[in-house]
C-alpha atoms as one frame of an Amber mdcrd trajectory, in Angstrom:
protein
  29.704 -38.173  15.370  33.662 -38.734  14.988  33.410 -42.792  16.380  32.871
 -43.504  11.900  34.799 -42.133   8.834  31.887 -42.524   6.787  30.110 -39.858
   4.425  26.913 -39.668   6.227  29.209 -38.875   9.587  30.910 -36.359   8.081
  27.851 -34.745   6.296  26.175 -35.236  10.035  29.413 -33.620  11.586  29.813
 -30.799   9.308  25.996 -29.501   9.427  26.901 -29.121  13.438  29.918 -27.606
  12.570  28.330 -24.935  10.681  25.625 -23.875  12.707  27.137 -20.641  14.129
  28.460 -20.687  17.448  27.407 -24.456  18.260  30.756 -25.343  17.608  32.366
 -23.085  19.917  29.637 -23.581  22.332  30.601 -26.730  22.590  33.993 -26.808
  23.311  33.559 -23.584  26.053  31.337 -25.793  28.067  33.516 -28.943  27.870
  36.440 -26.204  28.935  34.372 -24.680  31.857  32.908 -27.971  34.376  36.275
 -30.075  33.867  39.407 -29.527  35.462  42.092 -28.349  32.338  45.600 -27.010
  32.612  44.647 -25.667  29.454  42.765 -22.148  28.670  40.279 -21.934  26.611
  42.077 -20.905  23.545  44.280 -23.952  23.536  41.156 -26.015  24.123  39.658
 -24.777  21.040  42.584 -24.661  19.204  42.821 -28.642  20.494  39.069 -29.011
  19.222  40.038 -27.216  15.699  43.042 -29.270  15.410  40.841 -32.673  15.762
  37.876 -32.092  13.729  40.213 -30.393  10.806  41.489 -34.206  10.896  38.700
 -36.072  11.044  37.636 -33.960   7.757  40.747 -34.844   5.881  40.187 -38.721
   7.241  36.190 -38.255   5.779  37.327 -36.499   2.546  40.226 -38.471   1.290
  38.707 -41.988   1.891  37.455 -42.224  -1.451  40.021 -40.705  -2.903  42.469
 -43.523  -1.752  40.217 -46.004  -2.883  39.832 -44.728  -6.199  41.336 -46.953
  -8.476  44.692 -44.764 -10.297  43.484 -43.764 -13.385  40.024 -44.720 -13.759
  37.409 -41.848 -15.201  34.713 -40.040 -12.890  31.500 -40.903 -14.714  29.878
 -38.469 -17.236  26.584 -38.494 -14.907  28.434 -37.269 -12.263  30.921 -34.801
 -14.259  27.560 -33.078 -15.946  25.513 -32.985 -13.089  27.901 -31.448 -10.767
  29.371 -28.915 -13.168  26.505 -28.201 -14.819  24.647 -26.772 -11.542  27.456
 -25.215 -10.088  27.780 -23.743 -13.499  24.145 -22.373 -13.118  24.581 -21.408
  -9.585  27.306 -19.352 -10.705  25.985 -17.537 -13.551  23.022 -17.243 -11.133
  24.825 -15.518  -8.242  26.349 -13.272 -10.539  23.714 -12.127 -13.306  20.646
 -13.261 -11.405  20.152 -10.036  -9.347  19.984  -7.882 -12.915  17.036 -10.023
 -13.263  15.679  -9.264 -10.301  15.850  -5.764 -10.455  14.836  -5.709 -14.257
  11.043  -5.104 -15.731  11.187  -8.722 -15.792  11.410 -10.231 -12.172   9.017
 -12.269 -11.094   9.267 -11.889  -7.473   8.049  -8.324  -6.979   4.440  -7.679
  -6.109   2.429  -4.771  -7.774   2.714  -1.560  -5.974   0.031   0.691  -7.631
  -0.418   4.657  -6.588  -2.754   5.007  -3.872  -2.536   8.503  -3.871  -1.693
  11.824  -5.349  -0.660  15.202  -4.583   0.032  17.814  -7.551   1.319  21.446
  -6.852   1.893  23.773  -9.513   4.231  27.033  -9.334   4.850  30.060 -10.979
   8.992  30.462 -10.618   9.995  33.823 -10.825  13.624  34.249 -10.500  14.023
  30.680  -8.752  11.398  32.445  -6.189   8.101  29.918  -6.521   5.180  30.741
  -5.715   2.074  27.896  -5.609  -1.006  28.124  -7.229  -2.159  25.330  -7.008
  -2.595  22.114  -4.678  -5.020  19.122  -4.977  -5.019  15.808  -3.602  -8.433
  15.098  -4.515  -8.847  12.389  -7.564 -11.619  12.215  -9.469 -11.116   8.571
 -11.036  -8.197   6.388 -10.569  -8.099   3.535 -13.152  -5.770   0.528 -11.411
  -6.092  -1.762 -13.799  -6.591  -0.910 -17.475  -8.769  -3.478 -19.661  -6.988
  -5.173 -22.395  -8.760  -3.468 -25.075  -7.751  -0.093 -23.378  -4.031  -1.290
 -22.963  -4.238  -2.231 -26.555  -5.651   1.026 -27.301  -2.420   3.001 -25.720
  -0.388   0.881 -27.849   1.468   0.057 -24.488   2.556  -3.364 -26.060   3.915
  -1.948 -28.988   6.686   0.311 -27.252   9.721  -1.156 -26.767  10.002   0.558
 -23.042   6.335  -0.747 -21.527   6.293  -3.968 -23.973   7.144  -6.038 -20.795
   4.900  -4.270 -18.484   1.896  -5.563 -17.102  -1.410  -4.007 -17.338  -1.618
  -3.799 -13.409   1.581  -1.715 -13.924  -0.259   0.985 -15.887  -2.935   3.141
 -14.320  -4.859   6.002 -15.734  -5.467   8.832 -13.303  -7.943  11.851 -13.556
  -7.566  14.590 -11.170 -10.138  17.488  -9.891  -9.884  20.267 -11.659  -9.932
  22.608  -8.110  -7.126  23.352  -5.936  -7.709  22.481  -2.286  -5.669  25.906
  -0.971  -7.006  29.568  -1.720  -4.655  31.317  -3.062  -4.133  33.697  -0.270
  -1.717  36.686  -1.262  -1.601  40.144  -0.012  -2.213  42.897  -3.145   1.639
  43.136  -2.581   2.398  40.110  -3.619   0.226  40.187  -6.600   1.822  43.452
  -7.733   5.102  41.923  -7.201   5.099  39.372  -9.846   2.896  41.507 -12.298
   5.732  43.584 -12.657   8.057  40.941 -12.553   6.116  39.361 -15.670   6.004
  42.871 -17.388   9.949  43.225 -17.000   9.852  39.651 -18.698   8.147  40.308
 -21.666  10.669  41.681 -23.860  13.446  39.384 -23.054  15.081  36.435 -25.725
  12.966  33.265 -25.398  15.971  31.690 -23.982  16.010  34.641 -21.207  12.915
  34.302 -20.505  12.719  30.389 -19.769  15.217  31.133 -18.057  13.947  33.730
 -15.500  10.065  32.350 -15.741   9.169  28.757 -15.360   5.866  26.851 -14.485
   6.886  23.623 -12.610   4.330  21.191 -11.723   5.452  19.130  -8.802   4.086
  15.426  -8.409   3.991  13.337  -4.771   2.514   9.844  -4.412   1.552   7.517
  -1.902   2.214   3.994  -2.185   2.416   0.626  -0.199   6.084   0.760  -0.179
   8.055   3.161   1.096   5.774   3.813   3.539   6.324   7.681   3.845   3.085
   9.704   3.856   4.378  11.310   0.638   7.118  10.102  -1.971   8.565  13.177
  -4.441   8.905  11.905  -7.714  10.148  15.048  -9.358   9.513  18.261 -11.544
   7.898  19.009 -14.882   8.858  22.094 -16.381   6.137  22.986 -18.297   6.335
  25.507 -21.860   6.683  29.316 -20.904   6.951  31.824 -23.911   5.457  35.322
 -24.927   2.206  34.537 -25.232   1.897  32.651 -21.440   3.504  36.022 -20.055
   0.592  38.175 -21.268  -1.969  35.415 -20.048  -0.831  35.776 -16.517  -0.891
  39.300 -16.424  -4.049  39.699 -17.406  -5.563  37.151 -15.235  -3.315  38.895
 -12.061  -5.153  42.496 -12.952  -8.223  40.860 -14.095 -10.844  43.161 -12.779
 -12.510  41.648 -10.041 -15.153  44.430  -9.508 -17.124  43.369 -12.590 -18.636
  39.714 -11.310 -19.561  39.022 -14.385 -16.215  38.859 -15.718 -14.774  34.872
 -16.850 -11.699  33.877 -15.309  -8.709  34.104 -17.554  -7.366  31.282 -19.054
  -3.625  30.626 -19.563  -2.859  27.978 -22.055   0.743  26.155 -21.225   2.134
  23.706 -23.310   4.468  21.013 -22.727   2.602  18.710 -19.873   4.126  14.942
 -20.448   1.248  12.676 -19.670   3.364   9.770 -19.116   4.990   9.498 -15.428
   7.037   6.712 -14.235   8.050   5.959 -10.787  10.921   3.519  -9.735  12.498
   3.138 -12.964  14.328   4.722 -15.669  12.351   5.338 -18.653  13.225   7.657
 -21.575   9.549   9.413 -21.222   9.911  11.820 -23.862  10.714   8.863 -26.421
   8.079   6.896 -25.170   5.484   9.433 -24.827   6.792  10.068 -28.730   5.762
   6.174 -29.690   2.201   6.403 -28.370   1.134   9.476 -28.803   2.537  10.610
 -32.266  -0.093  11.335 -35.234   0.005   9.861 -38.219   0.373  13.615 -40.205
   2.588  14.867 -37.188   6.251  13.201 -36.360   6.834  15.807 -33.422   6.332
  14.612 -29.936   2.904  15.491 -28.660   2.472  17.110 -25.351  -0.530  18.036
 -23.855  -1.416  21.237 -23.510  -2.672  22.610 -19.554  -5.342  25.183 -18.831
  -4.907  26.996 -15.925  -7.654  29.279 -14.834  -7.979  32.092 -11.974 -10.816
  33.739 -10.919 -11.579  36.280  -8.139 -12.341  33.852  -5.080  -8.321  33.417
  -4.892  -9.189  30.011  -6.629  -7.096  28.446  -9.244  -8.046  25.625 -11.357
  -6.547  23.730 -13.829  -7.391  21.096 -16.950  -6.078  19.368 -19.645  -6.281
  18.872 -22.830  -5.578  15.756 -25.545  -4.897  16.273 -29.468  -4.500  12.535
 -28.870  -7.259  10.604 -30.450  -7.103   7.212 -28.855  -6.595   8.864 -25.301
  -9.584  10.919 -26.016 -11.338   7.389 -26.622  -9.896   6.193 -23.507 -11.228
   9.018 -21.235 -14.682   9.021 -22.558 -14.674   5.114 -21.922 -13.725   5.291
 -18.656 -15.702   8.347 -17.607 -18.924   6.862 -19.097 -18.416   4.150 -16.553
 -18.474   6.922 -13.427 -20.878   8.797 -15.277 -24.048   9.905 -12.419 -21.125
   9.055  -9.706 -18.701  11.909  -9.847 -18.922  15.595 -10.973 -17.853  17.041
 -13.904 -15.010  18.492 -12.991 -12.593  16.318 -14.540  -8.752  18.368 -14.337
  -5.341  16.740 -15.412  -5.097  13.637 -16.513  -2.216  11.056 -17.527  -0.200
   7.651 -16.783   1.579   5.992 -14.326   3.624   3.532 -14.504   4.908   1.848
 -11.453   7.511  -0.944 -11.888   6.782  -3.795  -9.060   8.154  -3.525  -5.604
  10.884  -6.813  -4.610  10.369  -8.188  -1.399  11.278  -6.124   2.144  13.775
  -8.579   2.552  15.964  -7.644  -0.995  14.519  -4.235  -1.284  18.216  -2.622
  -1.802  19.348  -0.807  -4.657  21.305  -2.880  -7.190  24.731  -2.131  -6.224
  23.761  -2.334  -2.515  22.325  -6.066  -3.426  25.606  -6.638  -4.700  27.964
  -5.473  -2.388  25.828  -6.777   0.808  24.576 -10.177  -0.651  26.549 -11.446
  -3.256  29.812 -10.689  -2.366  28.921 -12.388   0.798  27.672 -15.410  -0.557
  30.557 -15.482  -3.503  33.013 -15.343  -0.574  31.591 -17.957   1.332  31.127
 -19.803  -1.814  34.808 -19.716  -2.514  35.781 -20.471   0.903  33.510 -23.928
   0.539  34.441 -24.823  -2.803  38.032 -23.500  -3.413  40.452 -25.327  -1.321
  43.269 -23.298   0.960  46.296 -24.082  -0.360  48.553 -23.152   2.748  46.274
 -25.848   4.481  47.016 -28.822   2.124  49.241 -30.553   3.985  46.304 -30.971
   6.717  43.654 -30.971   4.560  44.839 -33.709   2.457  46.511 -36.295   5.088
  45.332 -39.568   3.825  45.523 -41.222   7.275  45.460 -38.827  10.749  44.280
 -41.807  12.673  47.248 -41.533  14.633  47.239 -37.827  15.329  43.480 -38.098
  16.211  44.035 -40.626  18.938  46.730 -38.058  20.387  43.590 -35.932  20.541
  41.236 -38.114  21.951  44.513 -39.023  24.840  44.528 -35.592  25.659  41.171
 -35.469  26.746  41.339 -38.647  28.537  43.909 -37.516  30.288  42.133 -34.436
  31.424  39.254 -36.796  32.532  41.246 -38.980  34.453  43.155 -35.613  36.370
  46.274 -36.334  34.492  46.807 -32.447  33.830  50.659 -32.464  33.711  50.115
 -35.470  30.892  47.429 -33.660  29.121  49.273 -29.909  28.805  52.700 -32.581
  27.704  50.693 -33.857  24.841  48.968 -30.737  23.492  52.597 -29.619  23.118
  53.641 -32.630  21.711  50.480 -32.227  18.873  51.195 -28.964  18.473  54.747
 -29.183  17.713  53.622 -32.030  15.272  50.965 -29.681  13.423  53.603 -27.415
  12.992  56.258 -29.302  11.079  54.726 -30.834   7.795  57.278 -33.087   7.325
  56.543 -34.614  10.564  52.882 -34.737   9.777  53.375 -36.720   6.842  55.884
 -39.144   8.535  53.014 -40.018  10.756  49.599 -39.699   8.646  51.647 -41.353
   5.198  52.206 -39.892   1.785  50.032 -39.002  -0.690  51.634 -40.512  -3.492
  49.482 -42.841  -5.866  50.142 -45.652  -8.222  48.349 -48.824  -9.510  51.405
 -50.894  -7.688  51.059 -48.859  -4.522  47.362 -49.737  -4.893  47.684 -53.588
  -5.728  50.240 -53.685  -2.371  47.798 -52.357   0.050  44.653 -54.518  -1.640
């Protein structure tokens, strides 16, 4: 590889040079089955020493032959600073990109499951009423018409969502745990409730909540169960009463209904892996035309005396009403009609395993790698230049090459002389230059040497 300074040796050279480890490989088994009076530091120190020259010998060639004064061509000054230009801004504001709505990498990672608990919170004590994983219909891929429908174009925080990113999910309405409680228990929070009644609305949302709890499998993580958070649903006055009466509902009389308990403030929009302002978006697509407020659905929860709670939902909405009839008159004879919650997900798409890190991580572990390594190829070491830039080491190389001859040959006290010798000329610049030339350029310099 070093018998030519010509570009296609050096490009040959260097690609050896950067494998990792080759390099030193190298030179540690040229060190270890040949008789050296040198260890294996100076050795590779010797081995550094030549191929940093026959670099500097590769890189400056056509520099030298350049004539002084005569223009790089525009090809070449566009074309090279135009793509590192790209690769630059690429490095740098690529991964936003990547990690935005609109990469084109990432590969849909739709819910597979769901889980939903619901709790009655009494003094930050909860207790569940309700579990189901059981899912009644699970759209994965709304229609156009039904995307259309939702508006989901329209608003500015899904308008660069796919439809595969949207699904429509309809739970059971039945809980998959009996509500088991002792009489105790029961008795417990009724007076809780009653204590509750008479307190400030503010108080009282404060001491009594309703938190629905939501966990979802997916492809990616692979965890059996991925919490995505807590809605706090609507508590006032009115919900109080409800859920005393339906904790002291009579369960003697068997013909008695189960007590309903109307609780506002369900958001039917849920999104996972990214950070969408849900309220304002749930505001865009399901405002009416005579109403500006926000419309939230309203839940009905429902407990009867087999320790059994159930719960539904309702719409005011009149295109997701649409939406629900079209979907379950495509199930219709399949599925019971039990149909309980219903709402949204959207799921923003899942980057390869490979660059699955969180922004800043991507940043800190990738980039700043590559920028470093970029700088360290690109941006020349100044302390260096009076290596780097020799314009003819021939002479220092063949001190090189005699040092290894003379380790072939036995000649150890000759070789160890002349790696002292080489080193004590790296080390003085001025003697460098004495013996690899100046760098100094002019036409008449040029017109000499021609």
């Amino acid at each position: 590889m070093l018998n030519r300074y010509h570009w296609l040796n050096k490009y040959i050279f260097l690609g050896f040079y950067n494998i990792p480890f080759i390099f030193e490989l190298r030179t540690i088994i040229d060190w270890t089955y040949a008789k050296s009076a040198l260890d294996v530091y100076q050795w590779i120190k010797l081995s550094q020493i030549q191929a940093d020259l026959y670099k500097a010998k590769c890189n400056n060639l056509f520099y030298m032959k350049k004539k002084v004064g005569a223009p790089l061509p525009s090809w070449y000054r566009y074309l090279l600073g135009i793509f590192l230009m790209f690769l630059i801004l690429a490095l740098s504001l690529g991964p936003m990109f990547l990690f935005s709505s609109f990469d084109i990498f990432g590969d849909y990672n739709p819910v597979q499951g769901v889980t939903i608990q619901l709790s009655l919170v009494v003094d930050k004590t909860p207790q569940k009423l309700f579990e189901t994983s059981s899912i009644l219909i699970k759209e994965d891929r709304l229609t156009e018409a039904q995307y259309n429908l939702m508006q989901f174009d329209d608003a500015y925080e899904t308008r660069n969502y796919e439809r595969n990113q949207i699904q429509y999910i309809i739970m059971n309405d039945y809980s998959q745990e009996k509500w088991s409680v002792s009489p105790k228990v029961i008795d417990d929070l009724v007076l809780n409730l009653e204590h509750s009644k008479n307190l400030s609305q503010q108080e009282l949302q404060n001491r009594i909540k309703v938190e629905m709890r939501y966990l979802f499998t997916r492809s990616y993580p692979k965890s059996a169960l991925s919490p995505i958070g807590n809605q706090t649903l609507t508590v006032n006055a009115n919900v109080v009463d409800n859920f005393i009466d339906a904790l002291k509902m009579d369960c003697s009389n068997t013909s008695a209904a189960p007590q309903a308990i109307p609780i506002g403030g369900f958001q039917p929009i849920v999104a996972l892996g990214q950070h969408l302002n849900v309220e304002k978006l749930q505001y865009r697509l399901f405002q009416q035309e005579s109403n500006d407020d926000p419309l939230e659905k309203t839940i009905l929860l429902k407990y009867d005396c087999l320790e059994q709670w159930t719960v539904t939902s309702t719409s005011k909405n009149d295109n997701e009403k649409i939406l629900q009839k079209q979907i379950l008159q495509e199930f219709e004879g399949s599925i019971d009609n039990r149909e309980g919650l219903s709402f949204f997900l959207l799921s923003r798409k899942t980057l390869p395993s490979i660059i699955n890190f969180p922004l800043v991580t991507f940043y800190i572990s990738i980039i700043y790698v590559i920028a470093k390594l970029f700088r360290s190829g690109l941006v020349p070491v100044t302390a260096a230049t009076f290596v780097n830039d020799s314009p003819f080491p021939e002479d220092v190389l063949m001190l090189c090459e005699t040092i290894a001859l003379y380790r072939l040959k036995g000649r150890l006290a000759d070789e160890e002389e002349l790696f002292f010798l080489l080193i004590d000329v790296m080390r003085s610049p001025q003697v460098l230059k004495a013996i690899c030339g100046d760098s100094t350029k002019t036409a008449e310099k040029q017109l000499v040497q021609e």
